[in-house]
Biotite code that builds the C-alpha atoms (Angstrom):
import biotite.structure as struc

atoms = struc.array([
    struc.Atom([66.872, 20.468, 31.594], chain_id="A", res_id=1, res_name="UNK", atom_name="CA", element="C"),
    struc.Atom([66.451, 17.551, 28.770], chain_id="A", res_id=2, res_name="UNK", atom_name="CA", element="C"),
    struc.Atom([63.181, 16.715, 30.767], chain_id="A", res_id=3, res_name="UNK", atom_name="CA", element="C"),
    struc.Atom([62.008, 20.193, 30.031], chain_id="A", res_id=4, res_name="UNK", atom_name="CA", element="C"),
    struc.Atom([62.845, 20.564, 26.654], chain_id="A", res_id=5, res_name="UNK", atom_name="CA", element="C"),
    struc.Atom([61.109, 17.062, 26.348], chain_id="A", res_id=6, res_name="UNK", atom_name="CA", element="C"),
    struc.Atom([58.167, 18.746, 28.143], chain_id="A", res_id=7, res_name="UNK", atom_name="CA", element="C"),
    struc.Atom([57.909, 21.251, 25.873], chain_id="A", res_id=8, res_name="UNK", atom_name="CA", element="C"),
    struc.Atom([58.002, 19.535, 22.773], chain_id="A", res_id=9, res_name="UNK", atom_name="CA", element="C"),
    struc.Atom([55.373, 17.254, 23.840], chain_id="A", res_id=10, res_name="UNK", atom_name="CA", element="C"),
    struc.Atom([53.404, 20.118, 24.327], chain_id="A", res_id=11, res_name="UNK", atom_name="CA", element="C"),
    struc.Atom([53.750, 21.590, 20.887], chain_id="A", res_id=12, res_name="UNK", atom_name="CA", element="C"),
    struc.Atom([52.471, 18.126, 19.358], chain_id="A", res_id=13, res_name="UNK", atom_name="CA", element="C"),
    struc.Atom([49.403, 18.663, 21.752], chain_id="A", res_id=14, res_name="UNK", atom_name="CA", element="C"),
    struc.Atom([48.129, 22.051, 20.473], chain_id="A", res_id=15, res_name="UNK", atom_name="CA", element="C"),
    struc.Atom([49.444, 20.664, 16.887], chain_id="A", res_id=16, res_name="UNK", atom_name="CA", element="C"),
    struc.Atom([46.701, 17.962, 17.326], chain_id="A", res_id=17, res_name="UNK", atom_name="CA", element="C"),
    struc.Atom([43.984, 20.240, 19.090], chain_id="A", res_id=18, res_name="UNK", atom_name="CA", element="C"),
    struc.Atom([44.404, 22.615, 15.723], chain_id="A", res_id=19, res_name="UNK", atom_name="CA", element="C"),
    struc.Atom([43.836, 19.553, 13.657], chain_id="A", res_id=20, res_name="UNK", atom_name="CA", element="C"),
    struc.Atom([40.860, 18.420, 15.716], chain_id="A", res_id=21, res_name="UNK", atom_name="CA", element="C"),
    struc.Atom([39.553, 21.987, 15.585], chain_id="A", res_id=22, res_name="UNK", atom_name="CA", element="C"),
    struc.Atom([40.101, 22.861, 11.653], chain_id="A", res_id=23, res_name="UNK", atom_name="CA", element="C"),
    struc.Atom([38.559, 18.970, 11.307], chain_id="A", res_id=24, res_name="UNK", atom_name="CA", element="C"),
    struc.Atom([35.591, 20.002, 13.361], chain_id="A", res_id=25, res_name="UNK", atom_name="CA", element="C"),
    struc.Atom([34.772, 23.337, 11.473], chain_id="A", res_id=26, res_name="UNK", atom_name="CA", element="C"),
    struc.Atom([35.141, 21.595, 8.078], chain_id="A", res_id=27, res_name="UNK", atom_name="CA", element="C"),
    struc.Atom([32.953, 19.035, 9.040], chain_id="A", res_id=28, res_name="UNK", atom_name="CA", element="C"),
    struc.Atom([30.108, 21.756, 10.639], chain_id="A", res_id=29, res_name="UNK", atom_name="CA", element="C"),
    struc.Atom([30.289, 23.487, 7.400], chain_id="A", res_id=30, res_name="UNK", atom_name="CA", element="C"),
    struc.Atom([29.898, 20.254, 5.452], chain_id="A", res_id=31, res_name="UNK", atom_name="CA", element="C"),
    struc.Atom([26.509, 19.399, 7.456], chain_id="A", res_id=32, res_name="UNK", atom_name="CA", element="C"),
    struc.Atom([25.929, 23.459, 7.294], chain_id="A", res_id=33, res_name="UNK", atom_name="CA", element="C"),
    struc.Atom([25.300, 23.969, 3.522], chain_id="A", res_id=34, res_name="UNK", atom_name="CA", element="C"),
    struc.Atom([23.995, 20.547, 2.358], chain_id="A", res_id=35, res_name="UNK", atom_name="CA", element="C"),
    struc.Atom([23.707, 19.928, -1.359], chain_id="A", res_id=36, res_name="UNK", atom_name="CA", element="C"),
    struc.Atom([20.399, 20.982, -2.960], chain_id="A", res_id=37, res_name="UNK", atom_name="CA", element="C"),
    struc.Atom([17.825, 18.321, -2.566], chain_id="A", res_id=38, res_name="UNK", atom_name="CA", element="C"),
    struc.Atom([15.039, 19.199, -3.994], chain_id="A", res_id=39, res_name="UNK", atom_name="CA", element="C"),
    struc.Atom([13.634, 21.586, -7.168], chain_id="A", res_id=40, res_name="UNK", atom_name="CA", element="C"),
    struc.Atom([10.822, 23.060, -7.653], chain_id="A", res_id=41, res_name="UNK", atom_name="CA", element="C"),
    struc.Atom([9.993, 23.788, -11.699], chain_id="A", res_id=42, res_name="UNK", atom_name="CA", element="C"),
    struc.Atom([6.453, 26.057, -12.914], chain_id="A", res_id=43, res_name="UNK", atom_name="CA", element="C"),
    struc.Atom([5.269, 24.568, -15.275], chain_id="A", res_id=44, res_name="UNK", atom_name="CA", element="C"),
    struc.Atom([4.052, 27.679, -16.911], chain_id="A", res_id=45, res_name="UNK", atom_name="CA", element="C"),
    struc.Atom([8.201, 28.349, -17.242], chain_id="A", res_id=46, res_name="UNK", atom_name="CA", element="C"),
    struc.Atom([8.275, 24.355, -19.037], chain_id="A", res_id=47, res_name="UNK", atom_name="CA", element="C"),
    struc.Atom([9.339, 21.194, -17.810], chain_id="A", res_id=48, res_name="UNK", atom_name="CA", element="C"),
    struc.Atom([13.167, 20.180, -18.113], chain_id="A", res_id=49, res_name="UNK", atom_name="CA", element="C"),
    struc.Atom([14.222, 17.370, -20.756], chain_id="A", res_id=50, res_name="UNK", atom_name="CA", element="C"),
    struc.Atom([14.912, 14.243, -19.385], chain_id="A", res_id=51, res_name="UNK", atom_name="CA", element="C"),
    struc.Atom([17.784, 13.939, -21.227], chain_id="A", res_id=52, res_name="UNK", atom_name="CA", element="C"),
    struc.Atom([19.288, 16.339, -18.180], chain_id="A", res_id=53, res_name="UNK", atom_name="CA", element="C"),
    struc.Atom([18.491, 14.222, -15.497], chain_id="A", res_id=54, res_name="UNK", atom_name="CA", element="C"),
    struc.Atom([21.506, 12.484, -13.928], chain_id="A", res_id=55, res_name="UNK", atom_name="CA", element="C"),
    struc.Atom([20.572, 8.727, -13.904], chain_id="A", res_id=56, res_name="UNK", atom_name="CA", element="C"),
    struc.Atom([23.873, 8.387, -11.583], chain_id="A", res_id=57, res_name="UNK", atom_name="CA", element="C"),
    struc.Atom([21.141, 9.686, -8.879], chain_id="A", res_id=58, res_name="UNK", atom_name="CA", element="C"),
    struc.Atom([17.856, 8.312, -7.480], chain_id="A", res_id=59, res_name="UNK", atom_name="CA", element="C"),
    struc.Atom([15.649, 10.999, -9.057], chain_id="A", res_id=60, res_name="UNK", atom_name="CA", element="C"),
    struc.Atom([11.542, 11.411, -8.009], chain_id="A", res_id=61, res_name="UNK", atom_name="CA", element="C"),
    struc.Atom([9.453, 13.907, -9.504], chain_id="A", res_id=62, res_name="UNK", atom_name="CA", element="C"),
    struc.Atom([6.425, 15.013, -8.094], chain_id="A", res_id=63, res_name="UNK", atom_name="CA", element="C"),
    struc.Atom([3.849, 16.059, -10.484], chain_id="A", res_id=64, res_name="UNK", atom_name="CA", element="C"),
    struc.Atom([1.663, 17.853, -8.479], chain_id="A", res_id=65, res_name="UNK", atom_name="CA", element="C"),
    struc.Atom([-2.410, 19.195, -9.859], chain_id="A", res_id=66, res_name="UNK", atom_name="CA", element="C"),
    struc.Atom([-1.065, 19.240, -13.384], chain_id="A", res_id=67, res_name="UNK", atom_name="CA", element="C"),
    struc.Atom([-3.883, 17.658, -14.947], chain_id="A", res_id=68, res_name="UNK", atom_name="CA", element="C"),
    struc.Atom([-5.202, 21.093, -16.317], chain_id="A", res_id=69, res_name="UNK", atom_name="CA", element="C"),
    struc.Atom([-1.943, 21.411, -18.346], chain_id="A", res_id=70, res_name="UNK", atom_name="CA", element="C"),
    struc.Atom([-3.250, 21.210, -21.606], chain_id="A", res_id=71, res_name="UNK", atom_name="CA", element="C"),
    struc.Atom([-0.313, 19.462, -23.205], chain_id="A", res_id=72, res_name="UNK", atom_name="CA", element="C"),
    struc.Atom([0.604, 16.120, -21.122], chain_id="A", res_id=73, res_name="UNK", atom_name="CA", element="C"),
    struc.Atom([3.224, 14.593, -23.296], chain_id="A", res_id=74, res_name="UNK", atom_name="CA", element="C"),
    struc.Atom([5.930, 16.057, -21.173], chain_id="A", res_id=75, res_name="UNK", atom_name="CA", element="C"),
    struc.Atom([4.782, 14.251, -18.097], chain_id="A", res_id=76, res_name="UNK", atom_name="CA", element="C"),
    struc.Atom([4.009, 10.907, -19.968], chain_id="A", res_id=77, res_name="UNK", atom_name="CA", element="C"),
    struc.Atom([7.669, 11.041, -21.576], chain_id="A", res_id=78, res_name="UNK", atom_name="CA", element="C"),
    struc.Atom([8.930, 11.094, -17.899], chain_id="A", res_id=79, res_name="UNK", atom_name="CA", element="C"),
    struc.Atom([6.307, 8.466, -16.947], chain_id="A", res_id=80, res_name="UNK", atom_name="CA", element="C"),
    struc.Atom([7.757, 6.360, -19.903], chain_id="A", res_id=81, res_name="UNK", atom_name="CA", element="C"),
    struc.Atom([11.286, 7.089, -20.171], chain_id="A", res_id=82, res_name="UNK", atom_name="CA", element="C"),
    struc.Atom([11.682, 7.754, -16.231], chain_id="A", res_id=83, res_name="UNK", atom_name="CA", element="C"),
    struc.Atom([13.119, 4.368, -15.677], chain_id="A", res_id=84, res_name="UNK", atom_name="CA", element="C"),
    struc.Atom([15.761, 4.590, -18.134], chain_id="A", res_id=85, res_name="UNK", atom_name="CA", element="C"),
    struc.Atom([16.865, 7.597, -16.056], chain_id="A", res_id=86, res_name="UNK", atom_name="CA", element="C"),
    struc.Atom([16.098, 6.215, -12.503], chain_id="A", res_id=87, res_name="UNK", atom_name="CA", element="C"),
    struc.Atom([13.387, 8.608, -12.240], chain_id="A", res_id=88, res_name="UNK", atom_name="CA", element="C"),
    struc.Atom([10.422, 7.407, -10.005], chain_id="A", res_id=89, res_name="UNK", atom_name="CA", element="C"),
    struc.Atom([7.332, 9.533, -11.209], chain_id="A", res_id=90, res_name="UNK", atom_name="CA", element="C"),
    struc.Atom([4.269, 10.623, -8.932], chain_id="A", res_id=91, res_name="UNK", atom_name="CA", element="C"),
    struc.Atom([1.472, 12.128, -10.433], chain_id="A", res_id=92, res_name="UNK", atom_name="CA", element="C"),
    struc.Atom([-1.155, 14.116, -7.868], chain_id="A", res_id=93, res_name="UNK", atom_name="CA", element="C"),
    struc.Atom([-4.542, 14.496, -8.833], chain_id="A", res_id=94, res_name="UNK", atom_name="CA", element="C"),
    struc.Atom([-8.127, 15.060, -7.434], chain_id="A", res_id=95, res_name="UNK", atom_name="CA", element="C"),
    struc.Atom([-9.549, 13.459, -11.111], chain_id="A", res_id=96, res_name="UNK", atom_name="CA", element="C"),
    struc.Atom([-8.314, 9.900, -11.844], chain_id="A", res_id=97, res_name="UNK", atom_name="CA", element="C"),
    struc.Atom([-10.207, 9.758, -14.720], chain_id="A", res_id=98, res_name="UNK", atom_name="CA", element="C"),
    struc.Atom([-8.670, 12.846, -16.277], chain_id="A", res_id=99, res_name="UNK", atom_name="CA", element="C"),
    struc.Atom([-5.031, 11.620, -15.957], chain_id="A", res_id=100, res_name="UNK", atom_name="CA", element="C"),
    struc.Atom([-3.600, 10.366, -19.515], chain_id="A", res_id=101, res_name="UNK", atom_name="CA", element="C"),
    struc.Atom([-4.391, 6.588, -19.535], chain_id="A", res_id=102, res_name="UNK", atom_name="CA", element="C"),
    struc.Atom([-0.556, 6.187, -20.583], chain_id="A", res_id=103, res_name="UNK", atom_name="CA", element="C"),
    struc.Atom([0.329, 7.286, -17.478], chain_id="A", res_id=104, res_name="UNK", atom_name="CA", element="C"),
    struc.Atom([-2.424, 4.951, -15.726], chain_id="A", res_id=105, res_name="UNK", atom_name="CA", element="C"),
    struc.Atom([-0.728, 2.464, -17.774], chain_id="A", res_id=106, res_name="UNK", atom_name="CA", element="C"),
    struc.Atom([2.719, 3.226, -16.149], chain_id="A", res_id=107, res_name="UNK", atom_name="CA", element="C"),
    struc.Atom([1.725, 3.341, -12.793], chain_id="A", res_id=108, res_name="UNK", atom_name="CA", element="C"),
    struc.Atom([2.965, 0.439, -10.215], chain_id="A", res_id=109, res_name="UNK", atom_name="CA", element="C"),
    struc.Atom([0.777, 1.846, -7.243], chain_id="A", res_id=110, res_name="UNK", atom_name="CA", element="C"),
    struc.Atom([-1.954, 3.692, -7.175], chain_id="A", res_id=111, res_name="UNK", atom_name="CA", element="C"),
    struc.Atom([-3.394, 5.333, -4.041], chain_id="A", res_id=112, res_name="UNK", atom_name="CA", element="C"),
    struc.Atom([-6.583, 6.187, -3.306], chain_id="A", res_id=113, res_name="UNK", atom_name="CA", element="C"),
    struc.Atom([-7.755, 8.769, -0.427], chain_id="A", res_id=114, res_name="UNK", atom_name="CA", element="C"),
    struc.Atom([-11.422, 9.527, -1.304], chain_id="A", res_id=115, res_name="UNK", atom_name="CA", element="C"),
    struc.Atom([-14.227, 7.483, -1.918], chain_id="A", res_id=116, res_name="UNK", atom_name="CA", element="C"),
    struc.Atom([-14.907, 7.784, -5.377], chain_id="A", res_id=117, res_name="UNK", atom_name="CA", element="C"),
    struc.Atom([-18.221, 8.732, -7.026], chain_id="A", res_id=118, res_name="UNK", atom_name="CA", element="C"),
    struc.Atom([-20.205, 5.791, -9.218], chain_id="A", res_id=119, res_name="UNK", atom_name="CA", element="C"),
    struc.Atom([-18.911, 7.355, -12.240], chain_id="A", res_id=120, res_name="UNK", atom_name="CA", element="C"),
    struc.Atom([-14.982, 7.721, -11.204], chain_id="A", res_id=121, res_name="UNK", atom_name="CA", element="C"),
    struc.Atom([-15.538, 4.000, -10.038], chain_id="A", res_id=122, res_name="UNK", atom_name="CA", element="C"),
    struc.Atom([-17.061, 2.692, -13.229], chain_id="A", res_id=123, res_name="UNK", atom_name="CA", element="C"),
    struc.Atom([-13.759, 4.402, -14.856], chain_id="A", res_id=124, res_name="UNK", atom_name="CA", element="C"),
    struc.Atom([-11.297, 3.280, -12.149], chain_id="A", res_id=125, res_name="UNK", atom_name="CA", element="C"),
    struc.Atom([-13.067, -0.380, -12.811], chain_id="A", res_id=126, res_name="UNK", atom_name="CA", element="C"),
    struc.Atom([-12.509, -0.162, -16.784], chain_id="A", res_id=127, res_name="UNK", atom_name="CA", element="C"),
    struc.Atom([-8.923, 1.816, -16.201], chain_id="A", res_id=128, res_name="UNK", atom_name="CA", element="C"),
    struc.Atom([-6.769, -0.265, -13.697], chain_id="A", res_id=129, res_name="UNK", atom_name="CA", element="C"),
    struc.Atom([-5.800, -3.505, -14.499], chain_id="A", res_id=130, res_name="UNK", atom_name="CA", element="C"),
    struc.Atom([-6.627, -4.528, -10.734], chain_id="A", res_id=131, res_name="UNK", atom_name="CA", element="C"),
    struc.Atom([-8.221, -7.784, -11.623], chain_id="A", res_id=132, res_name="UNK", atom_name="CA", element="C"),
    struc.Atom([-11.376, -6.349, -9.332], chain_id="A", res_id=133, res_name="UNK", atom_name="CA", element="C"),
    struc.Atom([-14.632, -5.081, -10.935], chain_id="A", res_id=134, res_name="UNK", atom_name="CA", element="C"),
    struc.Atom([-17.353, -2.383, -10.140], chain_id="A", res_id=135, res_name="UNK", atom_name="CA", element="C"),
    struc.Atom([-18.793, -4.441, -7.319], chain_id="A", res_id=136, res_name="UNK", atom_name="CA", element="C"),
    struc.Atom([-15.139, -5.725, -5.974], chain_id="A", res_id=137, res_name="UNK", atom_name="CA", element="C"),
    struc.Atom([-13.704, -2.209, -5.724], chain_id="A", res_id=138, res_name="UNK", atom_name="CA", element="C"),
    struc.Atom([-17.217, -0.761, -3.994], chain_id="A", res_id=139, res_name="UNK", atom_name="CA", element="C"),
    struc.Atom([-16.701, -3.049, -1.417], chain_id="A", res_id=140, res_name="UNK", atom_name="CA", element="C"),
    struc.Atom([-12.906, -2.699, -0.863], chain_id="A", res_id=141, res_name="UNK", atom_name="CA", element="C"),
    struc.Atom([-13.671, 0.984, -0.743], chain_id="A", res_id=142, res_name="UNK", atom_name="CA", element="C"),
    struc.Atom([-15.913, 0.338, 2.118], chain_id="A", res_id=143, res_name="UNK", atom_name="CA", element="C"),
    struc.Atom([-13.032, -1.683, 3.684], chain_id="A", res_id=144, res_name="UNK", atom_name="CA", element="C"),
    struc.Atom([-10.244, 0.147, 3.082], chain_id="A", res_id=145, res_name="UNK", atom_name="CA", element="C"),
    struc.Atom([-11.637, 3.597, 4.520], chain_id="A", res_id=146, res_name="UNK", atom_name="CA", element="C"),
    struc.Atom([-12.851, 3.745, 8.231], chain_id="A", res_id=147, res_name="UNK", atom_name="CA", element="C"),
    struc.Atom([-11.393, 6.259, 9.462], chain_id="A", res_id=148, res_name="UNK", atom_name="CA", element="C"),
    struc.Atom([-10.157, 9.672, 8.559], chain_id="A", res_id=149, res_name="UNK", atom_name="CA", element="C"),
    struc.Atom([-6.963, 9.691, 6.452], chain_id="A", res_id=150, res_name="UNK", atom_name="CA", element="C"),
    struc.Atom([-7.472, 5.842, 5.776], chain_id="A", res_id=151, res_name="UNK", atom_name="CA", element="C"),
    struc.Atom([-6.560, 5.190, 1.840], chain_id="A", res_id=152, res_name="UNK", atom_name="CA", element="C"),
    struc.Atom([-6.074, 2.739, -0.298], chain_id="A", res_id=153, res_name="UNK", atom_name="CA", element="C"),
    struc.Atom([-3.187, 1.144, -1.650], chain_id="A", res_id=154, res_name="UNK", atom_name="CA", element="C"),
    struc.Atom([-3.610, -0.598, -5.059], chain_id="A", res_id=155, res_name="UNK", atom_name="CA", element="C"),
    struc.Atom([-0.240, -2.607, -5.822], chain_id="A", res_id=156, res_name="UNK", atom_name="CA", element="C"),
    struc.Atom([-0.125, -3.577, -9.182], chain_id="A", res_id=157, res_name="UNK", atom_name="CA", element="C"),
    struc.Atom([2.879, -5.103, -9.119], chain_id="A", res_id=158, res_name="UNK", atom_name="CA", element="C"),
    struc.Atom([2.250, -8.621, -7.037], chain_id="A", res_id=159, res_name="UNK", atom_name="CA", element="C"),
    struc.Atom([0.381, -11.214, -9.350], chain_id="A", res_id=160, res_name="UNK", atom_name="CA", element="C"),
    struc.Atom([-0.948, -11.874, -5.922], chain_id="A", res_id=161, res_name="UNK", atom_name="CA", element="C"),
    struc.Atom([-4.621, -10.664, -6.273], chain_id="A", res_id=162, res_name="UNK", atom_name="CA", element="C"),
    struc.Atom([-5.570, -11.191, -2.380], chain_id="A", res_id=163, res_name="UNK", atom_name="CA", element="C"),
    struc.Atom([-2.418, -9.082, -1.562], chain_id="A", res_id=164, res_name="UNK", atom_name="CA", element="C"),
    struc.Atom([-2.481, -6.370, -4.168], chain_id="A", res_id=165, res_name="UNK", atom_name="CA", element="C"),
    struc.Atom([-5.423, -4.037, -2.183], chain_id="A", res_id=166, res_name="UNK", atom_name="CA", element="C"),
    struc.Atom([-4.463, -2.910, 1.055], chain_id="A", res_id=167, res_name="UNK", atom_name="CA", element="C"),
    struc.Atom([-5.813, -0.351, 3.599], chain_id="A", res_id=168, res_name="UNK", atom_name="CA", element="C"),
    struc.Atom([-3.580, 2.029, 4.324], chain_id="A", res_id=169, res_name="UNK", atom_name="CA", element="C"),
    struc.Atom([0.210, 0.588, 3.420], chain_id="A", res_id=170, res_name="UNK", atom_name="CA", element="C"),
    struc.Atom([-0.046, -2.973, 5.661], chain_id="A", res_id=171, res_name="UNK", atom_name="CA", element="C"),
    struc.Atom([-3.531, -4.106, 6.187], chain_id="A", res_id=172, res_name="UNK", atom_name="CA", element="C"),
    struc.Atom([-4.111, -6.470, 3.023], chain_id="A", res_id=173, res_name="UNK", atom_name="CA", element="C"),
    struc.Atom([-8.043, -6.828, 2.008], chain_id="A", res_id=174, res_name="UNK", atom_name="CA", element="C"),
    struc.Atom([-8.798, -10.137, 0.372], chain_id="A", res_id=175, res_name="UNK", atom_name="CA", element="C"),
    struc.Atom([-10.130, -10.125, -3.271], chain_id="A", res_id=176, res_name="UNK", atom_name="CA", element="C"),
    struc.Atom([-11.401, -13.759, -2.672], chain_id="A", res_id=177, res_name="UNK", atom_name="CA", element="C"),
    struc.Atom([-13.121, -12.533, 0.601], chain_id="A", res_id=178, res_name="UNK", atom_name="CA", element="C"),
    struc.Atom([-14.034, -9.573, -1.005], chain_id="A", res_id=179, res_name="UNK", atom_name="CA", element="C"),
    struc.Atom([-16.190, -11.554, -3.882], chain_id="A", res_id=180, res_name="UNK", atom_name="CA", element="C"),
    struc.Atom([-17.720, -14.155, -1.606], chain_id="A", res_id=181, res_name="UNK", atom_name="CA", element="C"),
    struc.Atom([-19.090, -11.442, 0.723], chain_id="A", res_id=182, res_name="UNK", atom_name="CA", element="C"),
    struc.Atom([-20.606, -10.144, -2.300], chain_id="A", res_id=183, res_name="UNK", atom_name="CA", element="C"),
    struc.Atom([-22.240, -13.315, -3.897], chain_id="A", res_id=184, res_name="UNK", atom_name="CA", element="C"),
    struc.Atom([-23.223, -14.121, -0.061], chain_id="A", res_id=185, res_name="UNK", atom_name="CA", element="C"),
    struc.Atom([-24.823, -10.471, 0.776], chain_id="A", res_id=186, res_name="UNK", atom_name="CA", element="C"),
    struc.Atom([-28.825, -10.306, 0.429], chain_id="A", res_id=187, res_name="UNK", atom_name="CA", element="C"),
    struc.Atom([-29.687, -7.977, -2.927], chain_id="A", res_id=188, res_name="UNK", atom_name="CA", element="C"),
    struc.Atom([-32.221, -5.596, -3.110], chain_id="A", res_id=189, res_name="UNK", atom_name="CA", element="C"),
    struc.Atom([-34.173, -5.681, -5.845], chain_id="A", res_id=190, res_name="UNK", atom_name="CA", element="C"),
    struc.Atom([-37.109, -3.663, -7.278], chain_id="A", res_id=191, res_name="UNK", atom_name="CA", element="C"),
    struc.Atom([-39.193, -7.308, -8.293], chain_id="A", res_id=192, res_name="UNK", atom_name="CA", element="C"),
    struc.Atom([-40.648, -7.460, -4.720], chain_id="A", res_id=193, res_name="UNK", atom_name="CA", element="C"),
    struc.Atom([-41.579, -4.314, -4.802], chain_id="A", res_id=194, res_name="UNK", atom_name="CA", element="C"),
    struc.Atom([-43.184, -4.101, -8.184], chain_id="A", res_id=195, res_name="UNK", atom_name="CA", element="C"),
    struc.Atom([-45.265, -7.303, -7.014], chain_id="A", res_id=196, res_name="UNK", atom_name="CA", element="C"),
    struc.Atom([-45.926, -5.735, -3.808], chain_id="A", res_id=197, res_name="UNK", atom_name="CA", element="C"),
    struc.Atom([-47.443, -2.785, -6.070], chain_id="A", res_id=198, res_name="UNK", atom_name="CA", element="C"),
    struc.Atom([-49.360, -5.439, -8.072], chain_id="A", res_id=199, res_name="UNK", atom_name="CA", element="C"),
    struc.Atom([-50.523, -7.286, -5.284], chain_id="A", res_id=200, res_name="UNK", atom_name="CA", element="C"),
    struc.Atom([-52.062, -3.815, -3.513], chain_id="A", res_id=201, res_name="UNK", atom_name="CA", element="C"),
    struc.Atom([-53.735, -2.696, -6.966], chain_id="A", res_id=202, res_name="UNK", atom_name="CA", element="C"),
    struc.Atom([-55.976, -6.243, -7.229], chain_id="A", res_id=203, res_name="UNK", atom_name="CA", element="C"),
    struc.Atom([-56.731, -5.590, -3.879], chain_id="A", res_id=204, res_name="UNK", atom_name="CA", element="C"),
    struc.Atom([-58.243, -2.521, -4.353], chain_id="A", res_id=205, res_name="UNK", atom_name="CA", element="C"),
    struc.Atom([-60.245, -3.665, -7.286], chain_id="A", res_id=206, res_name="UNK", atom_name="CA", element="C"),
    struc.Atom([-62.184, -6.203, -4.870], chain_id="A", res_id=207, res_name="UNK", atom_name="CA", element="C"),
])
């Protein structure tokens, strides 16, 4: 008899702890079921929020995505400023470097590159980021860096390293020092031989 009534008891605790498993369970489901809100998405037609609201308790990035038509850019450049003071981390999408606020140029710690630029967007990416490269450097690190489709490249402005700050891609570094001997080493071409080469053929013909 007291071996049954043990029995029985010692069942009760059993289902008491399957319940608890169970009710543990379903909390924990619904936990992973209706995740906090990750991400926001804002028109900018509607106005960008202060950054006085953003929590700096949280790692915050905001994507600023083909916004350089917005006529009035001081709302991104107070984020680009201010951002760190809120641990905001700021990325700014366009298809016109040269168009995007040079305060904001001046803020950036990376820049990434997926198109070959044109000579002008070069001549302003030359005079715009402090990459320690000039027209010629970048030209040729362009040529290096893109190969293949969906190659880019990866400016890092924040290594005093010069021969590590260009990379293809995210891990492929491309020498500056190789970079500029190639070009002093590379044959020029040059419109003198060909002007003399007119010359030449012009006394010829006067014989």
């Amino acid at each position: 008899m007291i071996d049954e009534e043990i029995k029985q008891e010692w069942k009760k605790e059993m289902d008491k702890d399957e319940k608890k498993k169970k009710n543990m369970s379903f909390k924990i489901d619904k936990k992973i079921s209706e995740p906090e809100p990750i991400a926001e998405f804002v028109n900018i037609d509607q106005g960008l929020p202060n950054i006085d609201m953003v929590d700096s308790s949280k790692q915050n990035i905001l994507v600023f995505d083909d916004c350089i038509l917005n006529k009035d850019q001081n709302a991104f450049i107070d984020f680009f400023v201010r951002g760190r003071h809120k641990n905001c981390s700021c990325i700014y999408l366009t298809q016109k470097f040269h168009a995007v606020p040079s305060i904001i140029r001046e803020q950036a710690t990376d820049v990434i590159f997926y198109t070959k630029p044109s000579m002008f967007a070069l001549n302003a990416i030359a005079a715009s980021v402090p990459s320690g490269a000039d027209y010629q450097d970048l030209k040729e690190i362009f040529n290096r860096s893109m190969k293949k489709p969906f190659d880019f490249l990866h400016v890092d402005l924040r290594t005093p390293d010069l021969n590590k700050r260009f990379k293809r891609n995210m891990n492929q570094p491309i020498s500056l020092d190789d970079v500029r001997e190639y070009n002093e080493n590379k044959p020029r071409k040059t419109r003198k031989k060909k002007k003399d080469d007119e010359v030449k053929d012009e006394d010829e013909s006067l014989i």
